[in-house]
C-alpha positions, 0 to 999 in steps of 0.5 A, a space after each residue: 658750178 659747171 653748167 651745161 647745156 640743155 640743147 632743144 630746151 635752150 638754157 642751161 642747168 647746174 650739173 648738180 641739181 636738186 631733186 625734191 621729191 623728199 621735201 614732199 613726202 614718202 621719205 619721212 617726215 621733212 619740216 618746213 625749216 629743214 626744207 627751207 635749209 636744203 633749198 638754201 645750202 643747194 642754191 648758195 652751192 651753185 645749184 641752179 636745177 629744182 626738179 619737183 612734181 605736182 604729186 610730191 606731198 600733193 603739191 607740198 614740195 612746189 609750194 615749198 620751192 614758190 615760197 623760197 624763190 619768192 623770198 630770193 629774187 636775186 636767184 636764176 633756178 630753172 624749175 622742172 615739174 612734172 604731171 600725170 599722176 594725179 589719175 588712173 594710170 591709163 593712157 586715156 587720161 593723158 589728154 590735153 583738158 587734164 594737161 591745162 588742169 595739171 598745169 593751172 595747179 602747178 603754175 598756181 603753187 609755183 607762183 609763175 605765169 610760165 614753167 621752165 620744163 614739164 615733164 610727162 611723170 612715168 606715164 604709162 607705155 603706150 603714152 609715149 607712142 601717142 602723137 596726140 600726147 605730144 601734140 597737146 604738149 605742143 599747144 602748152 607751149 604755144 599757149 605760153 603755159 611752159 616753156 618746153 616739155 620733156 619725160 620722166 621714164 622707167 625704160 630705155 624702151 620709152 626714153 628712146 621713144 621720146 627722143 624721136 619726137 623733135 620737140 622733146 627737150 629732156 629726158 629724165 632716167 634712173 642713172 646710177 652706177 647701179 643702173 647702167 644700160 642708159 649708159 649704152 641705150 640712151 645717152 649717145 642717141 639723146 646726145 646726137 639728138 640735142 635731147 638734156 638727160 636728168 639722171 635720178 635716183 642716182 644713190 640708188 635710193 640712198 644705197 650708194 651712200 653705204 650707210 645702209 645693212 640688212 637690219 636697215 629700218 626705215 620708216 612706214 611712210 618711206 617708200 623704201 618701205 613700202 615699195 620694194 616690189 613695186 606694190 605703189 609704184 615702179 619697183 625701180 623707182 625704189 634701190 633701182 630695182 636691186 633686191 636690198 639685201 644684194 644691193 647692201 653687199 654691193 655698196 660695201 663693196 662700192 664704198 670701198 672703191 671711193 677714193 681720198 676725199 670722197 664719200 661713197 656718195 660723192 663716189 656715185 654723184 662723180 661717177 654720173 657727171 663724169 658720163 658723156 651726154 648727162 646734163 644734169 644730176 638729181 640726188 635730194 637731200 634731208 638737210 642742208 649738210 647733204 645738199 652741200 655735200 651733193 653741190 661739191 661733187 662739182 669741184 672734185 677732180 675726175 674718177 681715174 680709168 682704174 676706179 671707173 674700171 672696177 665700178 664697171 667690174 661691180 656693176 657686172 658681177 653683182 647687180 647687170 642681171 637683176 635690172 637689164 631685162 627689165 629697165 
């Protein structure tokens, strides 16, 4: 599988990657087995990016990850974390006492002396601003804790912010064709700047695979449930911030954009990796058969400018002006 340069961070990432928030929870149940198998099916695929977190499933989806790469030393996987949201959102928690805190734990489930990349999780605004944060960071680094460090963000506000720090490595934003303004915003500055993009919830929280209709039921515990107006979380973390009947209506019409031998899935997947200054893409996976059908996106032929075109098109019609203004 292609790889692709991470810049300030040094190595290099699978364009396709695994995120695994869904080995940990608030998507339904995964068992242990069907965990394993995904992990499996991504590495044999070519995949060489895990994206975890400390709080997905309290710790559950980064021992999930130390327990497999433990059993397959013969793999190179750079494992990204994150930390930050084991406390009350404020930013006066976001001091380097918790940083070491976060980082014991995660090092100790991950079962490494160092991490590859940690990232601030969503932090809240001002936090990006803090010199102090990036300070502490620094000191992670060169107490030899990690190996760089980089943010998950909500905003291109707060990606840009990131960026202008020079030792940020990676910025993590939601990048789908459902979402857009990253495209104009983000990704030529973070490019110029030799700042990795890792573009998440790139099926809009499963929109873009077009199995879903209005009547569409999910599980208590997911949070396509229980966060579709932000009520746990950031609203855009959840169908991208798209209301889900109107989200439904324009991945029907997605789906029909998707060209011989690809899945309206694929369709989005491709449509990310085709975007200048995107390092890597992190779609999850319930089963090894999706893991697999994410990692062959890698060897599909590129979008033509008609169907990029009339993504576009969609894009403006239907969805721009429920998620600019606030993302």
């Amino acid at each position: 599988m292609e790889e692709r340069d991470f810049g300030r961070l040094g190595q290099h990432a699978s364009v396709i990657g695994l995120g695994t928030w869904q080995l940990g929870a608030d998507w339904g149940d995964v068992d242990d087995k069907d965990a394993h198998e995904v992990l499996e099916a991504a590495a044999e695929s070519g995949v060489t990016f895990f994206d975890t977190a400390d709080v997905y499933g309290d710790g559950r989806s980064e021992q999930t990850i130390a327990a497999f790469l433990l059993g397959r030393p013969d793999l190179h996987v750079l494992v990204a974390t994150k930390m930050g949201r084991r406390l009350d959102q404020i930013p006066e928690n976001y001091v380097l006492d918790n940083f070491r805190a976060w980082n014991d734990r995660s090092r100790r489930y991950l079962g490494v002396d160092r991490i590859d990349l940690v990232q601030l999780h969503c932090p809240p605004t001002p936090v990006y601003s803090s010199d102090a944060v990036y300070d502490a960071l620094d000191t992670l680094v060169e107490e030899g804790r990690i190996a760089a460090y980089g943010v998950s963000v909500e905003t291109c506000d707060e990606a840009l912010t990131a960026i202008a720090h020079p030792n940020v490595a990676s910025v993590q934003i939601i990048l789908n064709p459902f979402r857009m303004k990253p495209l104009r915003e983000v990704l030529p500055v973070a490019q110029e700047a030799g700042v990795g993009i890792i573009a998440r919830v790139p099926l809009a929280s499963g929109l873009l695979s077009g199995k879903y209709t209005k009547d569409t039921v999910f599980a208590a515990n997911d949070h396509r449930s229980y966060n579709r107006h932000g009520e746990a979380f950031d609203q855009g973390e959840t169908f991208s911030g798209v209301d889900f009947a109107t989200g439904v209506e324009a991945a029907a019409e997605f789906a029909a954009l998707a060209p011989e031998g690809f899945t309206p899935a694929q369709l989005a997947l491709a449509w990310i990796v085709q975007q200048p200054g995107v390092t890597t893409v992190i779609p999850g996976a319930r089963s090894a058969y999706q893991a697999r059908a994410n990692a062959a996106v890698a060897k599909l032929p590129p979008l033509s400018q008609e169907t990029l075109n009339a993504i576009q098109d969609l894009y403006d019609r239907r969805i721009k002006e429920q998620v600019e203004n606030r993302w």
